[in-house]
N, C-alpha and C positions, 0 to 999 in steps of 0.2 A: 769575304770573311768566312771561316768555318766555321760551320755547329758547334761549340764545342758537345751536344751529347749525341747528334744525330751527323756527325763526321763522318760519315759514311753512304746512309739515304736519309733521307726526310721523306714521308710519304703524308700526303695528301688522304684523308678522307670524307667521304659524306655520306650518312647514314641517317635513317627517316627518326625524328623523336622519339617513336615510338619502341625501335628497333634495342634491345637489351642486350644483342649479346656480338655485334661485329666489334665495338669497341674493346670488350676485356678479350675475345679470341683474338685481336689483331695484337693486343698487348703480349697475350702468352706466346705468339709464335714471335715476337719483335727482337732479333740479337743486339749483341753489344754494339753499338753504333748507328742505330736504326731508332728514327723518333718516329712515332704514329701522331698527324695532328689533325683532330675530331672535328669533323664541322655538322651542325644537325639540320637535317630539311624538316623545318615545324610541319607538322601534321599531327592532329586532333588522333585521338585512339575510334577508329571509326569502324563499325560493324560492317562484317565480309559474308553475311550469311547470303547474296546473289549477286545477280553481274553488275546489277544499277553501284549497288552500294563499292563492286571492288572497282569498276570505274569511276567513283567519285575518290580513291582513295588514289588511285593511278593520276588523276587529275590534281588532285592537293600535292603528289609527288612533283609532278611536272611543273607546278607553280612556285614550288621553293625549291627546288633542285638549283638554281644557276644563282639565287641569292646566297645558297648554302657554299659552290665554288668560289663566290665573291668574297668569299670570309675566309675561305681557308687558305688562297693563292698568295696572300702578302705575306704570306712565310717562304714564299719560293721553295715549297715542296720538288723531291725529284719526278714522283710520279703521282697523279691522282686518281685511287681507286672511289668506284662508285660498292660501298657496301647494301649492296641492294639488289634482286636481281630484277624486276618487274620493266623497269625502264630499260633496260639491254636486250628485252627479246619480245617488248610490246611491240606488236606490229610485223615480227618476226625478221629476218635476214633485213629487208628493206629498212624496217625501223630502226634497227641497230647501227645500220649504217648512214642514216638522218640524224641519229643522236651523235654519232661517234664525228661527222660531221659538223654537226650545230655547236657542236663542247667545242671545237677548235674554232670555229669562229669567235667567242665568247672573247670581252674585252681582256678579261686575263690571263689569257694563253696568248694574246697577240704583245 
């Protein structure tokens, strides 16, 4: 059946709780036909003044990250963007390609 408002794409996203502004810039770039639908990885508002702390934040990412894809797949989005960059280039080339990897294994892409 068609969207009737998103007849065109449906896009998938996932963006950290904390995060204020992927959700209205996804809105204002979104054309007639195109649904953006928000899925949020809980995480606490958590202080990034050194490494300890921005790796406990990367770690709370990585723990709600695929609970946050499990919520927003039963829409049958066309594409799922990660609004976030920290998970796409942690760990660098290798890691990216572990994630991009592990997303497709995930029960709701199969």
């Amino acid at each position: 059946m068609t969207d009737r408002l998103g007849y065109r794409l449906k896009i998938g996203v996932v963006t950290p709780s904390t995060n204020t502004t992927v959700q209205p810039e996804m809105d204002s770039m979104r054309p007639p036909g195109v649904t953006n639908h928000i899925s949020r990885i809980h995480i606490s508002d958590l202080p990034l003044g050194n490494d300890i702390q921005f790796t406990a934040m990367v770690d709370a990412i990585e723990s709600g990250l695929f609970p946050a894809v499990d919520l927003v797949m039963p829409c049958a989005p066309d594409h799922l963007l990660m609004g976030m960059s920290i998970p796409t280039f942690w760990g660098g080339a290798r890691g990216a390609t572990a994630l991009h990897a592990c997303m497709e294994q995930q029960p709701a892409f199969l």
